[in-house]
C-alpha positions in Angstrom: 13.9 -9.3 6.7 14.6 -7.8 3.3 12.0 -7.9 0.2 13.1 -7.0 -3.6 10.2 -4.7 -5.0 11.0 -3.5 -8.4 9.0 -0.6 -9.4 8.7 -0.5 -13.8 6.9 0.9 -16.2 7.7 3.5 -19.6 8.8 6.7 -18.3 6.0 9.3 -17.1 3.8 6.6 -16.5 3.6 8.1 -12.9 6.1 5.3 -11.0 8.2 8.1 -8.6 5.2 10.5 -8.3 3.2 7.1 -6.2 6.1 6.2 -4.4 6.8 9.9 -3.3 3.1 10.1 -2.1 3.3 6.8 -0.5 7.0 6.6 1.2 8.3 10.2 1.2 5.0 12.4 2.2 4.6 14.0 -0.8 1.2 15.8 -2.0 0.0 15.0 -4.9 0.4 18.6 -6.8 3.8 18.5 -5.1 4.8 15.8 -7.4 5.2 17.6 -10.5 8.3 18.8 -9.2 9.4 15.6 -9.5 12.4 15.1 -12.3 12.8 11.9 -14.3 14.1 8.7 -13.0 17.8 7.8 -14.0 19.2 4.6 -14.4 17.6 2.5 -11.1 16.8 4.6 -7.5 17.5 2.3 -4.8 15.5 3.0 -1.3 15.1 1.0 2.1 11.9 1.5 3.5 11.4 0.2 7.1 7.8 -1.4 7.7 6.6 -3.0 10.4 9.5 -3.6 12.5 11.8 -6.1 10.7 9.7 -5.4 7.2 12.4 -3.8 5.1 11.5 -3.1 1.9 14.1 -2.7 -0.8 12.7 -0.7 -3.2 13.8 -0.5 -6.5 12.5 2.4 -9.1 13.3 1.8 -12.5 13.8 4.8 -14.7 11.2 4.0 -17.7 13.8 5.7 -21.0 14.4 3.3 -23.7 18.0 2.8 -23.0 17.3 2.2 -19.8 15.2 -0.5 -20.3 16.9 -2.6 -23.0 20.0 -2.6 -20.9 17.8 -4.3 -18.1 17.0 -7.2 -20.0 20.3 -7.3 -21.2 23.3 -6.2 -19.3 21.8 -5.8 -15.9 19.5 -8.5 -16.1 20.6 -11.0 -13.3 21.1 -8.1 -11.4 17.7 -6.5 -11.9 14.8 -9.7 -11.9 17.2 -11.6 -9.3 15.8 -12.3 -5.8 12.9 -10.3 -6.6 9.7 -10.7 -4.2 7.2 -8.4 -5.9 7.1 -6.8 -9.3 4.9 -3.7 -9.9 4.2 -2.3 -13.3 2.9 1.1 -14.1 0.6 1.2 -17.1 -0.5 4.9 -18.2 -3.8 5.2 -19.4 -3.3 6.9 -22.1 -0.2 5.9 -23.3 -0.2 6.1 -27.3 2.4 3.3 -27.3 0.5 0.3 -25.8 2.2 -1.8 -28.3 5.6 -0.8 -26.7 4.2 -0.9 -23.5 2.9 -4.1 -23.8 6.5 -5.7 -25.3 8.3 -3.9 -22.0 6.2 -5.9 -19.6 6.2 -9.1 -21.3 10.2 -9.0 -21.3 10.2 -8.4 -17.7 8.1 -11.6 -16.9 10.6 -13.4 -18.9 13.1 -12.1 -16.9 11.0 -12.7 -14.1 9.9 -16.1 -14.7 13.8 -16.9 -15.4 15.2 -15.3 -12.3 12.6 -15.0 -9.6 9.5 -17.5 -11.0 8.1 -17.4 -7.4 7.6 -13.7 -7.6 4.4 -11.7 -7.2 3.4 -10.0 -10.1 1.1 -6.8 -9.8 -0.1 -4.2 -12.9 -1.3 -0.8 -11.8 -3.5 1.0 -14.8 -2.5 4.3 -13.6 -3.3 8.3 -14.4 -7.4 6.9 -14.5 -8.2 10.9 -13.7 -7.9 11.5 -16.9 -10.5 9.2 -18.3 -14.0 10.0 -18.3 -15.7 9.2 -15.2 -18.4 7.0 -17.1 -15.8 4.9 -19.7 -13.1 4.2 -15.8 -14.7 0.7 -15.6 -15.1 0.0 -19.2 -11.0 0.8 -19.9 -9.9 -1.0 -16.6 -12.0 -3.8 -17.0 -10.8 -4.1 -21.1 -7.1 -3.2 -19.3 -7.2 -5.4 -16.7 -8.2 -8.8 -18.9 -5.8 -7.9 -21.6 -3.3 -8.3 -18.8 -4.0 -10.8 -17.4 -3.9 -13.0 -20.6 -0.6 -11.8 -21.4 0.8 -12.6 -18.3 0.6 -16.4 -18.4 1.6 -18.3 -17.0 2.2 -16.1 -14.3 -0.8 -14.6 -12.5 -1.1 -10.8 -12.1 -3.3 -8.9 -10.2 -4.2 -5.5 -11.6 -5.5 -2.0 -10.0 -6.8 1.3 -11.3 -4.7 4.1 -9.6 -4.8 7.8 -9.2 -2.5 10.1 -7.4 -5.1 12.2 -6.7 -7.9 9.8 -5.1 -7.6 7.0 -2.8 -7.2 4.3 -5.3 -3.3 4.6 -4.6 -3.6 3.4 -0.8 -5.9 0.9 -2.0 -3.4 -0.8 -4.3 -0.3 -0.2 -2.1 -2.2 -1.6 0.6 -3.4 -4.7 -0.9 0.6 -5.3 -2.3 2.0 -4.7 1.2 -0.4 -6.8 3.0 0.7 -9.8 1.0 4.4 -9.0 2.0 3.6 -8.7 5.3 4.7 -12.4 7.2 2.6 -12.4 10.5 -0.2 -11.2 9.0 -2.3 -13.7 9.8 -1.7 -13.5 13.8 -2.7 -9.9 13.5 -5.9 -10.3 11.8 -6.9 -12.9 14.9 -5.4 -10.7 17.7 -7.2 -7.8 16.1 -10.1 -9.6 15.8 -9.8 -10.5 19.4 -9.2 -7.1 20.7 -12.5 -5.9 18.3 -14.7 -8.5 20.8 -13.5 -7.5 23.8 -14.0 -3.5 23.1 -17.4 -4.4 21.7 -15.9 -2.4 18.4 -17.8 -2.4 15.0 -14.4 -2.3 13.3 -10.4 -1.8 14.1 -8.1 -0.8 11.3 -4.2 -1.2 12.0 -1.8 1.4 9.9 1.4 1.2 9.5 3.0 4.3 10.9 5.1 6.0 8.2 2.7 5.7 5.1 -0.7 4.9 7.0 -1.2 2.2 4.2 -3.7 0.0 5.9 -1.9 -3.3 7.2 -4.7 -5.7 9.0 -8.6 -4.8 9.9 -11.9 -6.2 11.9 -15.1 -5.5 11.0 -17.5 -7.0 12.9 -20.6 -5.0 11.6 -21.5 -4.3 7.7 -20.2 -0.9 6.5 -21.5 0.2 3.4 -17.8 2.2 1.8 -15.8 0.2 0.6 -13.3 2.6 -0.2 -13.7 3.6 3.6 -10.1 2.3 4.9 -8.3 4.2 1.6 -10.3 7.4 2.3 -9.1 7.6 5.7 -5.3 6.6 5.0 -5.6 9.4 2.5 -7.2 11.8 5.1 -5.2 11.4 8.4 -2.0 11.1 6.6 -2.7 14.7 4.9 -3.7 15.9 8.7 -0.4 14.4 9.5 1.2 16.6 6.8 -0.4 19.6 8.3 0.5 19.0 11.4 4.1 18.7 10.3 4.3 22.2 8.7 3.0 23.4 11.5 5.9 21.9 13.9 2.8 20.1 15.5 3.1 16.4 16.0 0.2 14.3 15.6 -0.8 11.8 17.9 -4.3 11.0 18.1 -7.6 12.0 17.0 -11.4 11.7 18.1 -14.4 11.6 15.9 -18.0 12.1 17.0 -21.5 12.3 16.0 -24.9 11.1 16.8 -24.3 7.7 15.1 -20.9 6.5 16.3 -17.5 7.4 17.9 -13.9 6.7 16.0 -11.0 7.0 17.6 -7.2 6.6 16.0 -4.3 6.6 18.2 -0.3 5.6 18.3 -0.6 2.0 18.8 2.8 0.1 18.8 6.3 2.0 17.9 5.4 1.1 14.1 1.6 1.2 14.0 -1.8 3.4 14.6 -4.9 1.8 15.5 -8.3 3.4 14.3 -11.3 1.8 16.6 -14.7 2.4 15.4 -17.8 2.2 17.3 -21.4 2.5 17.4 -21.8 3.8 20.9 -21.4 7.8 20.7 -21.4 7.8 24.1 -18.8 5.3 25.2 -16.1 7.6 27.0 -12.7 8.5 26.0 -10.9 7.3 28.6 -12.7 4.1 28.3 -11.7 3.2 25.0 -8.2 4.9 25.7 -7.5 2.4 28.5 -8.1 -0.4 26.1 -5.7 0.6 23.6 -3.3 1.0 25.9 -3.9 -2.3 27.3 -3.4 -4.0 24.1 -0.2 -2.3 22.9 2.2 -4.9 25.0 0.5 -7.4 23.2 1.1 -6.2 19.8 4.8 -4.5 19.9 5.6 -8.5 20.8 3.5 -9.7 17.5 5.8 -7.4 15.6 8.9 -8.7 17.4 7.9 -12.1 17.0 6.6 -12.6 13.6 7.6 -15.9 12.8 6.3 -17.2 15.8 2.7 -18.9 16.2 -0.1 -16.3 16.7 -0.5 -15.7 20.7 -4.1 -15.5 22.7 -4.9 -11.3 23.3 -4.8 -11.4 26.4 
């Protein structure tokens, strides 16, 4: 199952430095290595299974860009299921920006109206800690009235916090088609382990895909923080010729543990017993892992009973 994601924005508004971070493992000061987009990068990202994401990263230069909503249009906005659009923060061209985005929502609405739309206000490191709000909320409405009548849903982003995984996550989740039977199997498996909260990640890019919480938590940047965390471990690991497989996380409060779920997933379970055992809450992953590698297989099936 393929999905069209086109990936736009002006160029350097940050478009190949988030997808490097998010698909190819990149660190965030790695990125400035990074060379200019040409023309239209084309990538198949496998997610989930039968989740295929074809991913299309639009080089931002002028020319470029008129010849999409000319020449290349059809090709370009046709068959597309999400558009993404970089904003920079401090872009000194807003004006420009601004006539760039509302041509591809044209193109859109002419060639793919059914399309998701999504605007990331991107680079918000460099703007004053106390005036982030202010500018994305100022940002984020200008947006959204020039995108009628198509509805877009905006996001502040930074390479270098945990705002990307937060966006990325939120765009995937709505691509993802059995979503729905994952959130009530998880939610099942959450009762039976007596767990305050299970996270699901998908494997590659540890972008959060379906959660439980069955007790308040007061982060709620909590499931970005730790995508951002473990997958840096992960990256560790790797230079190292070390392969990460699980992790355990204890103190006097609580016990967390995040292990290789199903061939495309990790699961992160989250208690408030420090003293349940490892092998305890082990076993139970492993019990549950049949039942989940066939969600994945079966996606456009009805949701089964965890069993």
């Amino acid at each position: 199952m393929k999905k069209k994601v086109l990936l736009m924005g002006k160029s350097g508004s940050g478009k190949t430095s988030m997808r490097s971070i998010i698909f190819a493992n990149y660190i965030a000061r790695d990125t400035r290595r990074l060379g200019a987009t040409i023309d239209v990068e084309h990538s198949h990202v496998r997610f989930l299974g039968n989740l295929v994401l074809n991913l299309w990263d639009c080089g931002g230069q002028e020319a470029f860009m008129e010849n999409y909503f000319a020449s290349q249009r059809d090709n370009i906005f046709r068959n597309v299921e999400v558009l993404i659009y970089v904003f920079d923060v401090e872009s000194r061209e807003m004006e420009k920006d601004t006539h760039y985005y509302q041509s591809c929502l044209e193109a859109i609405l002419q060639n793919s109206p059914e399309a998701r739309i999504f605007c990331l206000v991107h680079k918000m490191d460099l703007v004053a800690e106390e005036r982030q709000e202010e500018m994305f909320r100022s940002r984020e409405e200008d947006l959204i009235r020039l995108s009628r009548p198509l509805e877009c849903t905006c996001f502040r982003t930074s390479i270098w916090d945990e705002t990307l995984y937060k966006a990325w996550s939120s765009i995937v989740y709505k691509l993802i088609p059995n979503v729905k039977a994952l959130e009530s199997s998880l939610k099942q498996f959450a009762a039976i382990v007596d767990a305050d909260e299970v996270l699901l990640f998908e494997r590659a890019t540890f972008l959060v895909v379906s959660h439980c919480q069955r007790r308040p938590h007061r982060d709620a940047h909590r499931f970005e923080k730790v995508s951002n965390i473990v997958k840096q471990f992960k990256l560790s690991c790797s230079k190292l010729a070390a392969q990460f497989q699980s992790m355990e996380v204890r103190n006097s409060v609580f016990a967390a543990f995040i292990d290789g779920f199903t061939s495309n997933t990790y699961v992160m379970v989250e208690m408030s017993d420090p003293k349940i055992p490892s092998e305890a809450a082990l076993i139970n992953i492993r019990n549950a892992r049949k039942h989940f590698e066939k969600l994945e297989k079966v996606s456009s099936s009805p949701p089964n009973q965890y069993q």
